[in-house]
C-alpha positions as CSV (number, residue, x, y, z in Angstrom):
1,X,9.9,74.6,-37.7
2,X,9.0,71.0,-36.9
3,X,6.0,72.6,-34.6
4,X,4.7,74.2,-38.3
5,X,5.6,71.0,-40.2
6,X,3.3,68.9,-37.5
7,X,0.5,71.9,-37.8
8,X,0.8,71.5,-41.7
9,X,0.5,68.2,-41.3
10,X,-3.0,67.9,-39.0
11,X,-4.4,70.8,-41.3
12,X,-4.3,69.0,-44.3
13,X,-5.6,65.6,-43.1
14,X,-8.5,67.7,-42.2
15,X,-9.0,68.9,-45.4
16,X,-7.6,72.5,-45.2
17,X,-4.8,73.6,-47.8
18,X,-2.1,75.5,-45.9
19,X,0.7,77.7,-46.1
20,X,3.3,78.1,-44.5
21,X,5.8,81.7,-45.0
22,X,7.7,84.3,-43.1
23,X,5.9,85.6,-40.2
24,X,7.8,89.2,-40.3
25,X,6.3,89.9,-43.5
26,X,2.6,89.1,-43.5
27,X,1.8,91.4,-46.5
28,X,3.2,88.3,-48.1
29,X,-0.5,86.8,-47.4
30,X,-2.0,88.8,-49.8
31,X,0.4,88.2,-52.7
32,X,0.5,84.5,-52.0
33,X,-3.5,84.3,-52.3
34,X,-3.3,86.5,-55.0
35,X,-1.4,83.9,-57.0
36,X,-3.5,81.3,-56.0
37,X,-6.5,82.4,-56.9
38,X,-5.5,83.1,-60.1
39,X,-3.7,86.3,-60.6
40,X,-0.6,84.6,-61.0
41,X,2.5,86.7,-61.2
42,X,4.7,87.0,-64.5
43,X,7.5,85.5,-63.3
44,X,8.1,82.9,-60.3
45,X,10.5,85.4,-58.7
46,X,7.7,87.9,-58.0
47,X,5.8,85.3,-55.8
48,X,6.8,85.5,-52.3
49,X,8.9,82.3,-50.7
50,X,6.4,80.0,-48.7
51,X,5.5,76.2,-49.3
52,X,2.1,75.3,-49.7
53,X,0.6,72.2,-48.2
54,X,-2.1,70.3,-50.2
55,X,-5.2,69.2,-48.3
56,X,-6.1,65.8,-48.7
57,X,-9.1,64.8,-51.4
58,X,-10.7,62.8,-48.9
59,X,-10.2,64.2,-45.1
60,X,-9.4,61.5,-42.8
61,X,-12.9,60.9,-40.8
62,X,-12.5,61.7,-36.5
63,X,-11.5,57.8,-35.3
64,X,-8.7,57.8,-37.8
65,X,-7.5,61.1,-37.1
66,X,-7.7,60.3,-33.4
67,X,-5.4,57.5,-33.9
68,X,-2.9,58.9,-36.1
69,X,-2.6,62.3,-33.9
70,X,-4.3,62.2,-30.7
71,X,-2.9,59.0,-28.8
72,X,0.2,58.3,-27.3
73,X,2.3,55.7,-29.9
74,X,3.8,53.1,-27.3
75,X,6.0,50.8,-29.3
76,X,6.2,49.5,-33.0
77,X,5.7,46.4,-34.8
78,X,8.1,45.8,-37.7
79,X,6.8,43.4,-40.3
80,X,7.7,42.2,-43.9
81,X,8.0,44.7,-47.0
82,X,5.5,42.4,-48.6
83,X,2.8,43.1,-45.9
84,X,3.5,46.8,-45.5
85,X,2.6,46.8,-49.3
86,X,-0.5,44.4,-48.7
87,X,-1.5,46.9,-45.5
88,X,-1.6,50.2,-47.6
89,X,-4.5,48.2,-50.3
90,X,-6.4,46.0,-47.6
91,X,-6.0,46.2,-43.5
92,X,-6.9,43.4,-42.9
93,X,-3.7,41.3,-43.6
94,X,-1.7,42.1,-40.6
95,X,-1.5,38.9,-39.0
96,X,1.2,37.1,-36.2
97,X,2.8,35.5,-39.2
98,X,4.0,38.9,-40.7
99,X,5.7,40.1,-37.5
100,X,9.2,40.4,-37.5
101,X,10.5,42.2,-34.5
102,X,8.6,44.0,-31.7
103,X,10.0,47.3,-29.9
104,X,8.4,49.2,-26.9
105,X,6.4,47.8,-24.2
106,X,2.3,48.2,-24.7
107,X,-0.9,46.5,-23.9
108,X,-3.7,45.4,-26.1
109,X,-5.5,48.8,-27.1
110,X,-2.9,50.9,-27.5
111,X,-1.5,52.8,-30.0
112,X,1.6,51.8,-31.7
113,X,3.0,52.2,-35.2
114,X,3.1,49.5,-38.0
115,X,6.7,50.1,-39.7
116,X,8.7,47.8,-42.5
117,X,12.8,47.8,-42.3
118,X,14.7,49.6,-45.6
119,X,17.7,50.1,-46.6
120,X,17.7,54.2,-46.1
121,X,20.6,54.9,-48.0
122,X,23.3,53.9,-50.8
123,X,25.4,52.0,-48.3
124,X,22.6,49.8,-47.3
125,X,22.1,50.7,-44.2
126,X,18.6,49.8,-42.9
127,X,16.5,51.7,-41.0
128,X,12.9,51.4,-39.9
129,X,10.2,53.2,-41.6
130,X,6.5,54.1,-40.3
131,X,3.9,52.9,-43.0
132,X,1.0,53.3,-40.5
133,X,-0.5,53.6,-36.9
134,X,-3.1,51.2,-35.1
135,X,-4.9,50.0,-32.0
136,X,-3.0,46.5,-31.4
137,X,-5.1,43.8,-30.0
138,X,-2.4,42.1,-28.5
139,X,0.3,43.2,-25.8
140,X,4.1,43.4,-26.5
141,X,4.8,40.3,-24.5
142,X,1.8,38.1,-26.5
143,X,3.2,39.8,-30.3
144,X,6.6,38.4,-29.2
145,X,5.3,35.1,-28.7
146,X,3.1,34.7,-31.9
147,X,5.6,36.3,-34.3
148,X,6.4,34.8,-37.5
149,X,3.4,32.0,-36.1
150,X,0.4,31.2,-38.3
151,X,-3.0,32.1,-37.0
152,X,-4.0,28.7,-36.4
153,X,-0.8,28.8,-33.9
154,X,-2.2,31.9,-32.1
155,X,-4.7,30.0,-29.7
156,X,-2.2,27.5,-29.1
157,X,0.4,29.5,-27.9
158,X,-1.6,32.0,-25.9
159,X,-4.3,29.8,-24.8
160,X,-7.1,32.4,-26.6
161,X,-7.4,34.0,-29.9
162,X,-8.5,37.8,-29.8
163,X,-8.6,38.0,-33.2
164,X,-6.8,36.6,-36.0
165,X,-5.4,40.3,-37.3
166,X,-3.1,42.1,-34.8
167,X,-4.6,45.2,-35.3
168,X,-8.6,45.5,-37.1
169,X,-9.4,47.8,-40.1
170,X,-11.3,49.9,-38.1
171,X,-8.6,50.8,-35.7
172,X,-5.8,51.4,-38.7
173,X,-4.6,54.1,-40.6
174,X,-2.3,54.2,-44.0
175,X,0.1,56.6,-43.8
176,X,2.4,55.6,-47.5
């Protein structure tokens, strides 16, 4: 099922709806069309049991797609709730400064994901939760030193600046 979920979920970042339904029964196909093009059923219990997927208004363009599904994620870098609701409006916030914690070894241009910790339940437990995916510019080792550090720090502590943004716009991708 995950497999279908993960298909369901690359089909409709391309801009394709899809559907997914019991396999032993394909005259179900016809019925489930049928009610979305219009000649809806009477009642819901007459429509065969699937779940439909939504395409996306705007399919994601080939670099963004590339990086959300096509390359390896090596590590994560956890930042601040603020940021990870600054990242999903403008990409180019993501600074040393917002870093909290770092996890997985990677090198500069490689893919990791951009995640913000939450409490995931009632009892407050707090768990780490993907916002989006990205092409660092720095390595593990250089994010663990510049964490929490202002961008005027960054040269200073590395002995180069990159870039002031830990990973560019162009090398981003929302995922809330």
């Amino acid at each position: 099922m995950v497999t279908k979920l993960i298909a369901a979920e690359l089909a409709t970042a391309a801009g394709v709806h899809t559907v997914i339904t019991r396999g032993s029964e394909p005259e179900r196909v016809f019925d489930i069309i049928n009610f979305y093009e219009g000649e809806e059923k009477e009642t819901k219990s007459e429509v065969p049991l699937h779940t439909c997927f939504i395409a996306k208004p705007v399919p994601m363009v080939d670099r963004k797609w590339w990086i959300l599904h096509g390359i390896h994620t090596a590590g994560t870098v956890v930042v601040d709730e603020e940021s990870a609701s600054m990242l999903a409006k403008d990409p180019n916030v993501l600074s040393s400064s917002h870093i909290l914690r770092v996890d997985g070894q990677f090198v500069p241009n490689q893919g990791v994901c951009i995640a913000v910790e939450k409490p995931i339940n009632k009892n407050g437990e707090m768990g780490t939760v993907t916002v989006g995916k990205g092409l660092v510019n720095y390595s593990s080792k250089e994010l663990n030193r510049i964490k929490g550090c202002k961008e005027a720090m960054v040269s200073k502590l590395l002995g180069y600046c990159e870039s002031p943004l830990v990973v560019e716009k162009e090398n981003y991708v929302t995922l809330v």
